[in-house]
PyMOL Python script that loads the backbone (N, CA, C, O; Angstrom):
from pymol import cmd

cmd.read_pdbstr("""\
ATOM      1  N   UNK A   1      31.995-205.090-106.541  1.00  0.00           N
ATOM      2  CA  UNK A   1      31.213-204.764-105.369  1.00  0.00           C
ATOM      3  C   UNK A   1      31.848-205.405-104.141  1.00  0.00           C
ATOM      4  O   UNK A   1      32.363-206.523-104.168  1.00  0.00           O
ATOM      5  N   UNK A   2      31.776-204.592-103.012  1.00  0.00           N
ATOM      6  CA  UNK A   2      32.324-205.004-101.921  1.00  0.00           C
ATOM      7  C   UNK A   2      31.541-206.513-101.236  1.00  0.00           C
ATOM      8  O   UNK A   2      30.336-206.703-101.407  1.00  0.00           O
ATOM      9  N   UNK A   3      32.253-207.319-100.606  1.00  0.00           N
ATOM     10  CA  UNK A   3      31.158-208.778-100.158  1.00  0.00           C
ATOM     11  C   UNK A   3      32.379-208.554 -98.879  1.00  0.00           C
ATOM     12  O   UNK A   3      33.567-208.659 -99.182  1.00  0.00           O
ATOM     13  N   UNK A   4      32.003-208.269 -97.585  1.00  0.00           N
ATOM     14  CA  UNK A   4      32.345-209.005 -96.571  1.00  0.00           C
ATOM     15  C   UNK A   4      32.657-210.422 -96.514  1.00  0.00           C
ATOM     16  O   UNK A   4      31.820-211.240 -96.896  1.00  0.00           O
ATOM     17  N   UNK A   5      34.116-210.883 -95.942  1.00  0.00           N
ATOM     18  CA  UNK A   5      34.299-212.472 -95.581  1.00  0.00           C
ATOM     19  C   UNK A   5      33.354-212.611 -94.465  1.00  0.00           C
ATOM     20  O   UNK A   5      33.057-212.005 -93.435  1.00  0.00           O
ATOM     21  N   UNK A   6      33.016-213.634 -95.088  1.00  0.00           N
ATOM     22  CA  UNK A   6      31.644-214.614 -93.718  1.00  0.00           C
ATOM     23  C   UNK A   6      30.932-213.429 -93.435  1.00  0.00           C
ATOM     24  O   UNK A   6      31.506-212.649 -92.676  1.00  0.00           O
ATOM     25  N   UNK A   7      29.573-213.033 -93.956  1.00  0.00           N
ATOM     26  CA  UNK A   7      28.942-212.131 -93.425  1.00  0.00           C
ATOM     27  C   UNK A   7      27.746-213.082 -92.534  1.00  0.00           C
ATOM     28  O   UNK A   7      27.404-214.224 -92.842  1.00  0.00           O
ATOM     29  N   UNK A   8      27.381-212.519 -91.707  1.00  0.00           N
ATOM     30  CA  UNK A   8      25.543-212.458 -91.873  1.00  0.00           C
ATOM     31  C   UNK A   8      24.544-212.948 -92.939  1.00  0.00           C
ATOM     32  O   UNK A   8      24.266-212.296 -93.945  1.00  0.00           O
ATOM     33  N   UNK A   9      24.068-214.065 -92.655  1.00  0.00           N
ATOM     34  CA  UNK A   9      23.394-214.445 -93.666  1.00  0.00           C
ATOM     35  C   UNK A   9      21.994-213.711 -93.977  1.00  0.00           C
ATOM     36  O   UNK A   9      21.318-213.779 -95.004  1.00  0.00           O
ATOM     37  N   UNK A  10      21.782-213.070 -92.924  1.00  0.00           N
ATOM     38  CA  UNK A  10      20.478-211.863 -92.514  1.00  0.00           C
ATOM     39  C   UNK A  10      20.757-210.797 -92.993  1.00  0.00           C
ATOM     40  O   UNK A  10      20.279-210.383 -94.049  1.00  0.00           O
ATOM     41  N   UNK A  11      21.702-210.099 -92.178  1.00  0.00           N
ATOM     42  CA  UNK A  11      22.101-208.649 -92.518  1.00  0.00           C
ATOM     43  C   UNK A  11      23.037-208.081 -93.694  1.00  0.00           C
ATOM     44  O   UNK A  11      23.073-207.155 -94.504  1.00  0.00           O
ATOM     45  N   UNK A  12      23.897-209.394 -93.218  1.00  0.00           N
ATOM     46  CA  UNK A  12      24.610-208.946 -94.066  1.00  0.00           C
ATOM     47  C   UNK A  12      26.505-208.608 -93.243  1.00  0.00           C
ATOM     48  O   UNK A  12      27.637-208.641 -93.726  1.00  0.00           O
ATOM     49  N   UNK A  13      26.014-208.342 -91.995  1.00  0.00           N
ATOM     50  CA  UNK A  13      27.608-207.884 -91.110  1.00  0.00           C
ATOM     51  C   UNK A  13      28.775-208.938 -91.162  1.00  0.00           C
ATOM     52  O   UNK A  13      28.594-210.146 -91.316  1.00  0.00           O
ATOM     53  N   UNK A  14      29.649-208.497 -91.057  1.00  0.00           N
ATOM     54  CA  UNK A  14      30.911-209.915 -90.832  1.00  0.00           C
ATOM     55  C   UNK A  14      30.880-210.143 -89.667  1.00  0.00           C
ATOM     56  O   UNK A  14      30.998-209.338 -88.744  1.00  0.00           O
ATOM     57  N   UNK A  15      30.738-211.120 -89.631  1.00  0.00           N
ATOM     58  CA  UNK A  15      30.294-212.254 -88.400  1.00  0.00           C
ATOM     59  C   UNK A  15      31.879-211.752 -87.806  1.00  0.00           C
ATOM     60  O   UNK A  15      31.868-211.791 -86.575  1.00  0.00           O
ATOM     61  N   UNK A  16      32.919-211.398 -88.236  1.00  0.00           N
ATOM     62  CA  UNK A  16      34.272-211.250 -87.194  1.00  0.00           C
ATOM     63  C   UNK A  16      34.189-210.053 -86.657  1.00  0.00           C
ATOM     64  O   UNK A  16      35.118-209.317 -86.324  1.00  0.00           O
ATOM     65  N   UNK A  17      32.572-209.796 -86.549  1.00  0.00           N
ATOM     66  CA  UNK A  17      32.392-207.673 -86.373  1.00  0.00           C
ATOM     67  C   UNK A  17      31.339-208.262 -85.108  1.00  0.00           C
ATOM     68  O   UNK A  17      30.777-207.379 -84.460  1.00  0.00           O
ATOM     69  N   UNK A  18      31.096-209.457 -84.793  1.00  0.00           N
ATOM     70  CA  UNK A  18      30.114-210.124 -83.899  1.00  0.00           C
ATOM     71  C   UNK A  18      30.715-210.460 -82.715  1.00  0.00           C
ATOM     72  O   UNK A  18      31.247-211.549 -82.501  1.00  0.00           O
ATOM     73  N   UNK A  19      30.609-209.114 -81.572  1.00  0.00           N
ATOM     74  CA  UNK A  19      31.224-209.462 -80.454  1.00  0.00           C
ATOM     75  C   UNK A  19      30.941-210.849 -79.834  1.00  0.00           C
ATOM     76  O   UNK A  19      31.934-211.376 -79.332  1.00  0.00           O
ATOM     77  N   UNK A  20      29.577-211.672 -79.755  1.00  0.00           N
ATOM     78  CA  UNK A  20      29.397-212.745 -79.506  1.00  0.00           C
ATOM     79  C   UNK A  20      30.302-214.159 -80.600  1.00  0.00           C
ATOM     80  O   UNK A  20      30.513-215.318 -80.243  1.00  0.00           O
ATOM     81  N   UNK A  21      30.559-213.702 -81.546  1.00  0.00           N
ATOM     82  CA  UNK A  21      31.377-214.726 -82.747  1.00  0.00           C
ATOM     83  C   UNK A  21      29.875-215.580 -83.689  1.00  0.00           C
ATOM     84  O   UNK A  21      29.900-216.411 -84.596  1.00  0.00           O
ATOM     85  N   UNK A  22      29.048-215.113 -83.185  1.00  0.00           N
ATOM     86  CA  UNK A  22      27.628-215.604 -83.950  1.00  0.00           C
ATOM     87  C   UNK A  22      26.600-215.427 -83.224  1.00  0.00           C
ATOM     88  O   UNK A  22      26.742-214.762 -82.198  1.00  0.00           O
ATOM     89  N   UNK A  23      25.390-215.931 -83.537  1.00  0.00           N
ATOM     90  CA  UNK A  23      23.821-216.405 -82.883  1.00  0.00           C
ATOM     91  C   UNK A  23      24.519-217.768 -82.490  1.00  0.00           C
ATOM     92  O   UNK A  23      25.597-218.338 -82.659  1.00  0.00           O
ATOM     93  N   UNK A  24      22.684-218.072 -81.557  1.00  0.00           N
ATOM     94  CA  UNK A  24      22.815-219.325 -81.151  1.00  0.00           C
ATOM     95  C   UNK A  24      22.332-220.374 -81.494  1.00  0.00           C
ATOM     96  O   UNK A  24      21.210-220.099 -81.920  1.00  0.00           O
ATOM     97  N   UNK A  25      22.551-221.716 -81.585  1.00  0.00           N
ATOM     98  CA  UNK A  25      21.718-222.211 -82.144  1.00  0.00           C
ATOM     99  C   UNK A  25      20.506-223.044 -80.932  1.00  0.00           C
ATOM    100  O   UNK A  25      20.809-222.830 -79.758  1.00  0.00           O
ATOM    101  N   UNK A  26      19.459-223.768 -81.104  1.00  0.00           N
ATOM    102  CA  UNK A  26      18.616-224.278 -80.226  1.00  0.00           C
ATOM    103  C   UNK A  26      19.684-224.560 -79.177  1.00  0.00           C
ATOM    104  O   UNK A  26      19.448-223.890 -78.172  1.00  0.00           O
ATOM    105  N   UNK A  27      20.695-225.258 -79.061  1.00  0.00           N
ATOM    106  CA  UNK A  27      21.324-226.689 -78.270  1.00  0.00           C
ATOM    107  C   UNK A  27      22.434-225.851 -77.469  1.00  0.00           C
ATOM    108  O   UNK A  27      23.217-226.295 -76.630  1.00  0.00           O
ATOM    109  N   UNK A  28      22.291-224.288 -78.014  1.00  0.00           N
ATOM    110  CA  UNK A  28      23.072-223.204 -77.500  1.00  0.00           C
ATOM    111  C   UNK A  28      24.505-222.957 -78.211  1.00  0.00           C
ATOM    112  O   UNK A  28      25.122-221.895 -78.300  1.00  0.00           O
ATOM    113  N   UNK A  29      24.862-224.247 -78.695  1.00  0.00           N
ATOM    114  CA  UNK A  29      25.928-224.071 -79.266  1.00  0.00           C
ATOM    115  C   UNK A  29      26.114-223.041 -80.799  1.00  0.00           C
ATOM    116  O   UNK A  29      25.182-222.651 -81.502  1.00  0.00           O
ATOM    117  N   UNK A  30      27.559-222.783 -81.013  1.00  0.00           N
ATOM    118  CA  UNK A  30      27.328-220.879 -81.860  1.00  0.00           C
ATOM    119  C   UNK A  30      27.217-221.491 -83.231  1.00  0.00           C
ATOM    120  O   UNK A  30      27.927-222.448 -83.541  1.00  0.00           O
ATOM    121  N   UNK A  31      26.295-220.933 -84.105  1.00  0.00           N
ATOM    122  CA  UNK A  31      25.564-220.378 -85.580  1.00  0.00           C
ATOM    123  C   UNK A  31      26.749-219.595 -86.087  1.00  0.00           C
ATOM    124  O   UNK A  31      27.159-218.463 -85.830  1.00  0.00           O
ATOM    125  N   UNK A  32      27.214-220.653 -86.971  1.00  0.00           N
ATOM    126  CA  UNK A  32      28.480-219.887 -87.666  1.00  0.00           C
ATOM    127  C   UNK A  32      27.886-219.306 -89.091  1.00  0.00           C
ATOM    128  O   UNK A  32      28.611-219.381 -90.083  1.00  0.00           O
ATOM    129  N   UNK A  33      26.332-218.622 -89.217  1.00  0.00           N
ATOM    130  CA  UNK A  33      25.769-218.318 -90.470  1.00  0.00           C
ATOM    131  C   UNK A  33      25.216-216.878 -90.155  1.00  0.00           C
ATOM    132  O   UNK A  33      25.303-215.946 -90.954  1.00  0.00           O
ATOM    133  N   UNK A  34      24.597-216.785 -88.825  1.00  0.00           N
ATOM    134  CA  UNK A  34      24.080-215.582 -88.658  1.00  0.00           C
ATOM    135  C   UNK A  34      24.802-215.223 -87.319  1.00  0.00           C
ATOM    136  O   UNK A  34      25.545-215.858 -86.572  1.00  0.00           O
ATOM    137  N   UNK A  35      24.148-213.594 -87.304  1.00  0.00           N
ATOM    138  CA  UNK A  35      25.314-213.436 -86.461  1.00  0.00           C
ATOM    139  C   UNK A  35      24.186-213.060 -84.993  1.00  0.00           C
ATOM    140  O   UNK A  35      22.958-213.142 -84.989  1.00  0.00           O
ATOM    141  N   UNK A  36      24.909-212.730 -84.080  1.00  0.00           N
ATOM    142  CA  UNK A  36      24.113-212.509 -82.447  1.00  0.00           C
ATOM    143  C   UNK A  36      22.642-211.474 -82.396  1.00  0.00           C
ATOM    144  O   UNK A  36      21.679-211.520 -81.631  1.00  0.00           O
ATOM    145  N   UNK A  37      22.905-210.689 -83.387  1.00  0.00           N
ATOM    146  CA  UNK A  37      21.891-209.481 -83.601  1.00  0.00           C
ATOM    147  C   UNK A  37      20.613-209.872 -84.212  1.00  0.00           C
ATOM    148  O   UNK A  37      19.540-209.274 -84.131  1.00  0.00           O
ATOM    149  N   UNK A  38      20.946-211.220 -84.984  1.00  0.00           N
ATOM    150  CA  UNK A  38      19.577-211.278 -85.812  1.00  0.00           C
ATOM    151  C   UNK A  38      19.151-212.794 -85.649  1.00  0.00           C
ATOM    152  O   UNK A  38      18.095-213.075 -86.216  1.00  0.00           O
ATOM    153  N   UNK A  39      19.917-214.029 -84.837  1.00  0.00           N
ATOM    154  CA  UNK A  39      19.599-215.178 -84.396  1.00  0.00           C
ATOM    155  C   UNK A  39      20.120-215.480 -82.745  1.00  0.00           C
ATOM    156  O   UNK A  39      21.147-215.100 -82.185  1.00  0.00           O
ATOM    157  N   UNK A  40      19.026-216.283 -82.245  1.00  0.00           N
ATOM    158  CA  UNK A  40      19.568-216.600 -81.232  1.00  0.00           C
ATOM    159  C   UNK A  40      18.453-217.853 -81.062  1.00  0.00           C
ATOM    160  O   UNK A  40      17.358-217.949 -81.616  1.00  0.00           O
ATOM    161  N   UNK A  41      19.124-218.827 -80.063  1.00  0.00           N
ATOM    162  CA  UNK A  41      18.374-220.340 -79.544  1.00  0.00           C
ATOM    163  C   UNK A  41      17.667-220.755 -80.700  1.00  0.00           C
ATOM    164  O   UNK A  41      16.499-221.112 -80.547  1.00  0.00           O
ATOM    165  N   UNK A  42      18.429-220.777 -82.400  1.00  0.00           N
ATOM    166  CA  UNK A  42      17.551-221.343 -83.366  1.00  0.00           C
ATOM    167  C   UNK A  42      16.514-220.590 -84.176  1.00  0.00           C
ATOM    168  O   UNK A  42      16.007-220.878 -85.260  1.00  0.00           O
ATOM    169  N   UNK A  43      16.357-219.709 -83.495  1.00  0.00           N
ATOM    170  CA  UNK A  43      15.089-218.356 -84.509  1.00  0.00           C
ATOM    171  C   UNK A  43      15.551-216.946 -84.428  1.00  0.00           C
ATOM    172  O   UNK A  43      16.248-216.341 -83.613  1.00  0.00           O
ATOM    173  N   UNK A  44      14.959-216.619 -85.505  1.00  0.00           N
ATOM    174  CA  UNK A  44      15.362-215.384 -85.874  1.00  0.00           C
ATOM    175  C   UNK A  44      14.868-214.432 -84.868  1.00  0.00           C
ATOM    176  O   UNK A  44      14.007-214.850 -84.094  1.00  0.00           O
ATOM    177  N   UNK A  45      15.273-213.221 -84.756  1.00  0.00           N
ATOM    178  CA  UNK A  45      15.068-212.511 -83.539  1.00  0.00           C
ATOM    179  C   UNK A  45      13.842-211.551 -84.027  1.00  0.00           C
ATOM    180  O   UNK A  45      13.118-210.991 -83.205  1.00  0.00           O
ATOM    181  N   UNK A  46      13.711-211.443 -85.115  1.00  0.00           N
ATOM    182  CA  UNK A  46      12.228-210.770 -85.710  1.00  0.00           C
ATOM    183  C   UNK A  46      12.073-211.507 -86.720  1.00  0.00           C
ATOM    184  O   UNK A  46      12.608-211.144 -87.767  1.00  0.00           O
ATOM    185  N   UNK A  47      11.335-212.690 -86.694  1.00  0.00           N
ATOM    186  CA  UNK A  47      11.037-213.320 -87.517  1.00  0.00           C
ATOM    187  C   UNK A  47       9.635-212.747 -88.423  1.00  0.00           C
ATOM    188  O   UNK A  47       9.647-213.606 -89.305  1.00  0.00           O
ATOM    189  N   UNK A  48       9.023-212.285 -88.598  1.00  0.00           N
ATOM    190  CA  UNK A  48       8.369-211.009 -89.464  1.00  0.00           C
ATOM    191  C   UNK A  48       8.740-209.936 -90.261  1.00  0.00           C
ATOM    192  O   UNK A  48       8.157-209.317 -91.151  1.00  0.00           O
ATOM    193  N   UNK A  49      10.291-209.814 -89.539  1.00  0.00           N
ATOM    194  CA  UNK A  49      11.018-208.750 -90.609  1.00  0.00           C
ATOM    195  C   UNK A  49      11.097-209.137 -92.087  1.00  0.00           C
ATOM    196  O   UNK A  49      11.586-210.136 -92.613  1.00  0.00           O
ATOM    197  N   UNK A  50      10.397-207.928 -92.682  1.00  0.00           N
ATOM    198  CA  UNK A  50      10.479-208.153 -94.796  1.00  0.00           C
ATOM    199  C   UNK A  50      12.146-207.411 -95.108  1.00  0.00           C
ATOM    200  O   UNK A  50      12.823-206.633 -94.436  1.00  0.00           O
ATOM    201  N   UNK A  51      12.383-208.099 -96.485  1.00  0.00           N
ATOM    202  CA  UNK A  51      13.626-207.427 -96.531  1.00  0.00           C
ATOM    203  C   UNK A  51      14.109-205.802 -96.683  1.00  0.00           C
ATOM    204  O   UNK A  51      15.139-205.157 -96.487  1.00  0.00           O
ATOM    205  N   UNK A  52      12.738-205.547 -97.148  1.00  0.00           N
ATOM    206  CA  UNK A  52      13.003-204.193 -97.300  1.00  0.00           C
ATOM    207  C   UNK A  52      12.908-203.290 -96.050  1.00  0.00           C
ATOM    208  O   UNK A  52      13.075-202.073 -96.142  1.00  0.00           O
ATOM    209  N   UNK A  53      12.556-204.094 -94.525  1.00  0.00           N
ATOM    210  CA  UNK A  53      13.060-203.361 -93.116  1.00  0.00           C
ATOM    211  C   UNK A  53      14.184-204.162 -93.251  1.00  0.00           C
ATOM    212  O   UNK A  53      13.771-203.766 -92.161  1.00  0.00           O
ATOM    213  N   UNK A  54      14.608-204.466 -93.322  1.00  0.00           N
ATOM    214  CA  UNK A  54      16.291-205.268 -92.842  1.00  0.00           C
ATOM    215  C   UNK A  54      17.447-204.056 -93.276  1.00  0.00           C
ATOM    216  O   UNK A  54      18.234-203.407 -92.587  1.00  0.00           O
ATOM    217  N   UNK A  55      17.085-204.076 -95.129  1.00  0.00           N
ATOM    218  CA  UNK A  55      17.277-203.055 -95.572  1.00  0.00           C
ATOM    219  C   UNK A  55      17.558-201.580 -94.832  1.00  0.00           C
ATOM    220  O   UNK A  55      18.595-200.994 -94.523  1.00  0.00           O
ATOM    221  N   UNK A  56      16.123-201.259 -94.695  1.00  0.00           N
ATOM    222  CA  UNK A  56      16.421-199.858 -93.518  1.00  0.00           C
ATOM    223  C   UNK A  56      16.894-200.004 -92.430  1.00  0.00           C
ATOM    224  O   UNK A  56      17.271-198.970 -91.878  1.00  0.00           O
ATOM    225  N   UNK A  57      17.070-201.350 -91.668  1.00  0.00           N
ATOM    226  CA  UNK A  57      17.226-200.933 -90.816  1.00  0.00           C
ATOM    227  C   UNK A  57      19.092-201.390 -90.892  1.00  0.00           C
ATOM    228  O   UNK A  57      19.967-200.770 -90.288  1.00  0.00           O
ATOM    229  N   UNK A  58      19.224-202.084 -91.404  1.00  0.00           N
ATOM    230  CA  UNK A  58      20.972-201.805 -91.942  1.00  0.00           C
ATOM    231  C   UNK A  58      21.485-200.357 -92.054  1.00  0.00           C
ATOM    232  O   UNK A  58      22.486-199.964 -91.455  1.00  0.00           O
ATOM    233  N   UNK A  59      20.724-199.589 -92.867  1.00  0.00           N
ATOM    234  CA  UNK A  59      21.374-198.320 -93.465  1.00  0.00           C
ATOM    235  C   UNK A  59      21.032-197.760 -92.109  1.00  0.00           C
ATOM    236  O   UNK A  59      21.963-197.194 -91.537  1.00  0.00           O
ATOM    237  N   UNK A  60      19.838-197.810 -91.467  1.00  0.00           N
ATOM    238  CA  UNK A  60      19.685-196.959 -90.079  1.00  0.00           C
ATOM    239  C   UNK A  60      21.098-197.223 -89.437  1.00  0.00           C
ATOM    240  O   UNK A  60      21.953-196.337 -89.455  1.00  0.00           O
ATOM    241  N   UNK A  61      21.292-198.239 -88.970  1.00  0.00           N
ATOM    242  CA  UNK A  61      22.466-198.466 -88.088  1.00  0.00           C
ATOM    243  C   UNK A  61      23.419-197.901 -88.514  1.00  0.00           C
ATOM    244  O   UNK A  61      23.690-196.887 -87.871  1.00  0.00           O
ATOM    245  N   UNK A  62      24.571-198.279 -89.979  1.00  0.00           N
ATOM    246  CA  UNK A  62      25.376-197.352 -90.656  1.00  0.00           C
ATOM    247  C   UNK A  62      25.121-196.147 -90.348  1.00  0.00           C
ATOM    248  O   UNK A  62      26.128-195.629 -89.867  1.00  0.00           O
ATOM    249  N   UNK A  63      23.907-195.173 -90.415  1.00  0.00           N
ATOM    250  CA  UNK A  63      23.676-194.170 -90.287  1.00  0.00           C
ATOM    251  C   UNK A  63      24.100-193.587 -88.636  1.00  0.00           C
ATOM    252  O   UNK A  63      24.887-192.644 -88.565  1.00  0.00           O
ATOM    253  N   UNK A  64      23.632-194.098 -87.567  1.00  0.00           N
ATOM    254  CA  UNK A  64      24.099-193.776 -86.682  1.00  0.00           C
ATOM    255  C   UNK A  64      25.319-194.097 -85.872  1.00  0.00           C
ATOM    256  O   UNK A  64      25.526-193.988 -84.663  1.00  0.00           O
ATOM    257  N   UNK A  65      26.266-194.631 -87.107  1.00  0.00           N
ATOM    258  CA  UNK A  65      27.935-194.390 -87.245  1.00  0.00           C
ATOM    259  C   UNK A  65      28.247-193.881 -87.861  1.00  0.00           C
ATOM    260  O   UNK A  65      29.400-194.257 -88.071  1.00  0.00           O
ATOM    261  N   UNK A  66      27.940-192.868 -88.641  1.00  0.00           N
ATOM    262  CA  UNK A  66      28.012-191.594 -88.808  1.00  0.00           C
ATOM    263  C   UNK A  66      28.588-191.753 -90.543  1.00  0.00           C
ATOM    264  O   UNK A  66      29.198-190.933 -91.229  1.00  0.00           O
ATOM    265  N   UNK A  67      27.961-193.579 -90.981  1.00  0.00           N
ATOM    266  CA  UNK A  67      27.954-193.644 -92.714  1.00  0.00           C
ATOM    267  C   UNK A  67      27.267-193.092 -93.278  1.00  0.00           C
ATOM    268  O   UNK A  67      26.072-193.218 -93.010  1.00  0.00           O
ATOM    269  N   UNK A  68      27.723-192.136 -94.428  1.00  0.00           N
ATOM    270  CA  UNK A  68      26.624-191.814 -95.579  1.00  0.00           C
ATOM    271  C   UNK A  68      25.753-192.338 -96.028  1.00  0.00           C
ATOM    272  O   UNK A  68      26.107-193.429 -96.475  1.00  0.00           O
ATOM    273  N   UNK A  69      24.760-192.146 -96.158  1.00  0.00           N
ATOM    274  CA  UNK A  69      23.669-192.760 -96.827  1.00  0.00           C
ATOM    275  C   UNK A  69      23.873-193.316 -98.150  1.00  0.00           C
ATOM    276  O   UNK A  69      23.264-194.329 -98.495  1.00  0.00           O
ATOM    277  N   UNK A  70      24.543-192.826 -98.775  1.00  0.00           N
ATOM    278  CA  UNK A  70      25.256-193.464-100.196  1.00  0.00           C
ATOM    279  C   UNK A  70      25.995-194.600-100.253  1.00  0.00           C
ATOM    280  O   UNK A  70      25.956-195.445-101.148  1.00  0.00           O
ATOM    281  N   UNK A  71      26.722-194.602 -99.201  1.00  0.00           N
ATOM    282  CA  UNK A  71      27.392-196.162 -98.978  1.00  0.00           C
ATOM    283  C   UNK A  71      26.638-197.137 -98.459  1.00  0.00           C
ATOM    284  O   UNK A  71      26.593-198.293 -98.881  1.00  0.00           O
ATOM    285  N   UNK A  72      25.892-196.583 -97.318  1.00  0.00           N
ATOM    286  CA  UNK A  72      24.943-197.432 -96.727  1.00  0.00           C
ATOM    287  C   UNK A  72      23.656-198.208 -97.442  1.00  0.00           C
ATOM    288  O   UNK A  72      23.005-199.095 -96.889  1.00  0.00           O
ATOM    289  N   UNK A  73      23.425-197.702 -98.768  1.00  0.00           N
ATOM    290  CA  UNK A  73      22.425-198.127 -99.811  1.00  0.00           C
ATOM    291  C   UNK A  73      23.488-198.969-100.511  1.00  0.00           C
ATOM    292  O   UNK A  73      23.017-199.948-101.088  1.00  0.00           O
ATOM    293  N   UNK A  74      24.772-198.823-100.593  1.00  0.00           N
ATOM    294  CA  UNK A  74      25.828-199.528-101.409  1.00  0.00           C
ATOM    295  C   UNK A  74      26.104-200.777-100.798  1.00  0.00           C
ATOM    296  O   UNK A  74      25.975-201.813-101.449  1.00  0.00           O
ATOM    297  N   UNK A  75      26.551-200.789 -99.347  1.00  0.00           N
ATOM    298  CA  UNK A  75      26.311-202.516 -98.358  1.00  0.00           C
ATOM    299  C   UNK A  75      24.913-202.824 -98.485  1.00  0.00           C
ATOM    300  O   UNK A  75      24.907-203.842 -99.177  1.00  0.00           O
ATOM    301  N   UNK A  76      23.846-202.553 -98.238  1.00  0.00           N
ATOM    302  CA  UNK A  76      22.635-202.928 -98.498  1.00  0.00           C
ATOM    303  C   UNK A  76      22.082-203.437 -99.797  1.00  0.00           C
ATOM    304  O   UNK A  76      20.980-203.978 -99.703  1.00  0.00           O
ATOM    305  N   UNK A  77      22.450-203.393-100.610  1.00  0.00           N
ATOM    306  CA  UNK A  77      22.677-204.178-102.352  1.00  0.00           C
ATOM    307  C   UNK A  77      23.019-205.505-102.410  1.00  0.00           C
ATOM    308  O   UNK A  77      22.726-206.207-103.379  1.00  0.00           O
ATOM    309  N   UNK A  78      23.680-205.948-101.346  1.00  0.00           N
ATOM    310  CA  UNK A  78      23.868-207.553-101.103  1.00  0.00           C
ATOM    311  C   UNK A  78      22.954-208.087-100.109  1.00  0.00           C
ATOM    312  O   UNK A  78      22.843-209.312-100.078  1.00  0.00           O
ATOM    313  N   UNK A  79      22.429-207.542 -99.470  1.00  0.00           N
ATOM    314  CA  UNK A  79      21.290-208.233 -98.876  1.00  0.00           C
ATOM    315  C   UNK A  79      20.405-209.161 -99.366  1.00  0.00           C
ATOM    316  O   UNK A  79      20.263-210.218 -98.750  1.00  0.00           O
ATOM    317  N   UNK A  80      19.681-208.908-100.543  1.00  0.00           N
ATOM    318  CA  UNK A  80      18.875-209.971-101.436  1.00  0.00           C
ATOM    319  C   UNK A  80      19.424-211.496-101.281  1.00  0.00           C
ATOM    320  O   UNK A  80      18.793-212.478-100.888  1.00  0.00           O
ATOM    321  N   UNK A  81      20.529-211.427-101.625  1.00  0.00           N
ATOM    322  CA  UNK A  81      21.338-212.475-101.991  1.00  0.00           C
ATOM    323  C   UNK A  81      21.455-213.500-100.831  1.00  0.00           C
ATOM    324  O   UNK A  81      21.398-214.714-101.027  1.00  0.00           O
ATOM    325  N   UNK A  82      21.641-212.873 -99.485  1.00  0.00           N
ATOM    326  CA  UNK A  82      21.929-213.901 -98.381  1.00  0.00           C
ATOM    327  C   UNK A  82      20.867-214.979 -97.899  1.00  0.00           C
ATOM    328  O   UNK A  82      19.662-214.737 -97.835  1.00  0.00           O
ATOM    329  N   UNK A  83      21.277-215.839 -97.664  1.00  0.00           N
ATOM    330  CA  UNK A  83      20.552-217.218 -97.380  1.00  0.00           C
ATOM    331  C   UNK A  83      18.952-216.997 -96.761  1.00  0.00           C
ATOM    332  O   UNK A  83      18.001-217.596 -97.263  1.00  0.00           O
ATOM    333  N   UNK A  84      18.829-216.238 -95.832  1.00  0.00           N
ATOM    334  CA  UNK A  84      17.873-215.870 -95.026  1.00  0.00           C
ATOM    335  C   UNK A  84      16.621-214.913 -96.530  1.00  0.00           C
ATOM    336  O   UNK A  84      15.491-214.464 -96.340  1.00  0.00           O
ATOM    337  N   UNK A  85      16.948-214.914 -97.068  1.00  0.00           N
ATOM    338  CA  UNK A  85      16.115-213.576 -98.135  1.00  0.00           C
ATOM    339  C   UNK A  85      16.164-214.450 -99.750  1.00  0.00           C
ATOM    340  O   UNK A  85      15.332-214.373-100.654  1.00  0.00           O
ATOM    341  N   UNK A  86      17.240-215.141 -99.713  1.00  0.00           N
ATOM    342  CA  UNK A  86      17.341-216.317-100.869  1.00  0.00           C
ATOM    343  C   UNK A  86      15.754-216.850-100.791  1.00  0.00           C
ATOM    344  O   UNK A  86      14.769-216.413-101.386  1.00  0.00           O
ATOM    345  N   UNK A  87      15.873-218.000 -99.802  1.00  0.00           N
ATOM    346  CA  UNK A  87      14.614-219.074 -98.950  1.00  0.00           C
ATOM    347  C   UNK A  87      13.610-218.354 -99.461  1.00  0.00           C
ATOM    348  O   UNK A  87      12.754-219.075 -99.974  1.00  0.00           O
ATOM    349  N   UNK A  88      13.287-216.694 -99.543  1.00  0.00           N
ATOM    350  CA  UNK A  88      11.632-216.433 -99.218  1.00  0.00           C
ATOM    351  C   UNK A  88      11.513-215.740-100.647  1.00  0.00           C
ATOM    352  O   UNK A  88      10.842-214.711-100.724  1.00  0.00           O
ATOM    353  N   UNK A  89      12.113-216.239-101.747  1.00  0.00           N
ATOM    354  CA  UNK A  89      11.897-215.502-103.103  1.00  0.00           C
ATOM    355  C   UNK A  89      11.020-216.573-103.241  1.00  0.00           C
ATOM    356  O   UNK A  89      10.350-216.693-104.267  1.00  0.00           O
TER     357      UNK A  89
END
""", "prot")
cmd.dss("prot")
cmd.show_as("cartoon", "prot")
cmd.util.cbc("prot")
cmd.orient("prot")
């Protein structure tokens, strides 16, 4: 199975796909775990999101880059696993 180097501990993206180079952390300085889209100043940017919207909304995005839905359920298979979705089993 495919694993991105250094992904997203949220999503799942490679943090070297993170025009910002990460989130932020409180002190401003950069979150080398999550990336700009899903942390910033220390909290999550939808901290209510369940995994199974993260999920959709991963494949949504893939989707409107014009990925198949078949692959896009295929990167979305490692999601469980990342630190952020680990914590809340």
């Amino acid at each position: 199975m495919f694993t991105p180097k250094n992904p997203c501990q949220s999503c799942g993206m490679p943090l070297s796909k993170d025009k910002k180079g990460g989130g932020t952390n409180r002190d401003g300085t950069l979150n080398k775990e999550y990336c700009s889209h899903c942390y910033t100043k220390g909290t999550f940017k939808e901290p209510n999101l369940t995994l199974d919207q993260m999920k959709d909304k991963v494949q949504g995005k893939l989707k409107e880059m014009w990925i198949p839905s078949f692959i896009g359920k295929y990167f979305t298979r490692s999601i469980p696993q990342l630190k952020r979705w680990r914590a809340s089993k």
